[in-house]
N, C-alpha and C positions, 0 to 999 in steps of 0.2 A: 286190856285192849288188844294186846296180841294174840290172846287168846281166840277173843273173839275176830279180828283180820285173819288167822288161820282158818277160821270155821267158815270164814266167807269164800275162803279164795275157789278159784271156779264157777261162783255164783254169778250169774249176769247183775251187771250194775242196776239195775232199778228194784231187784228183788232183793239186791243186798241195802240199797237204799230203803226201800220200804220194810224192809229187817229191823236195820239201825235206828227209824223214826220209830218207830211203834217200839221199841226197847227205849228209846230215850221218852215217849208218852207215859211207859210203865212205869219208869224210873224217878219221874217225874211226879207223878199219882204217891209212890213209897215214898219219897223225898221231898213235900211241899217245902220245904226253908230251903231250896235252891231258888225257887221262884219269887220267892218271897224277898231273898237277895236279890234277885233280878229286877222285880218290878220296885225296890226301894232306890236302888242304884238307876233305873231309869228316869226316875222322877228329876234329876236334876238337867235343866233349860230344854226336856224333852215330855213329848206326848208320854202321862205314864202307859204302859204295859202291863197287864194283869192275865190271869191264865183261869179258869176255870179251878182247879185248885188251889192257888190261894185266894179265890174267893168261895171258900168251902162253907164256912159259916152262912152266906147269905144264901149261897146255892141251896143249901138246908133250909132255911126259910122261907124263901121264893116257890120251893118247886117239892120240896119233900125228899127230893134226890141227895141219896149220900154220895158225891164223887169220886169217894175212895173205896166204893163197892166194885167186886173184880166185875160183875157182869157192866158197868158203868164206865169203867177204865177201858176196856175191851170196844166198846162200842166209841169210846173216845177216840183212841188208838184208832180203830176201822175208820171214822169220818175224815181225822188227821189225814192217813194214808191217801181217802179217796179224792181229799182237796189234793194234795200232790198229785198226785201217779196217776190218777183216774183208777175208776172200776179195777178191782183186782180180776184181770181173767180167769182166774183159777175158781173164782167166786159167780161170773158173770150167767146167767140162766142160760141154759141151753135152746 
């Protein structure tokens, strides 16, 4: 983590923010038994929480889509971003 706080620093806060979400989507994607801790441990006297990756199996079912394809995590990652931040400018048409 310091590692990564170095490499930000200078970085304006929304592009170090949209940095950090999209590495925590990636991270997330390589790591499904975080989420899977997560949505077991929510289930108690609360609405569960479920993430697209650990519902990998149905995803594969329902839709044919592997989750854990990089071009799949990448477009995940992108819509995350876009519900926060809005439109990346750097993205936005000329």
């Amino acid at each position: 983590m310091a590692a990564r706080a170095e490499g930000l620093r200078g970085v304006d806060e929304v592009t170090s923010a949209r940095l950090l979400v999209r590495e925590f989507v990636v991270f997330s994607a390589r790591n499904p038994q975080l989420h899977r801790v997560i949505a077991q441990e929510s289930k108690a006297d609360r609405r569960r929480r479920t993430s697209l990756f650990v519902l990998a199996p149905e995803c594969r079912r329902r839709t044919g889509v592997d989750p854990f394809d990089d071009d799949v995590v990448e477009a995940h990652a992108d819509a995350v971003c876009t519900l926060l931040f809005g439109p990346d400018p750097d993205t936005r048409p000329a």
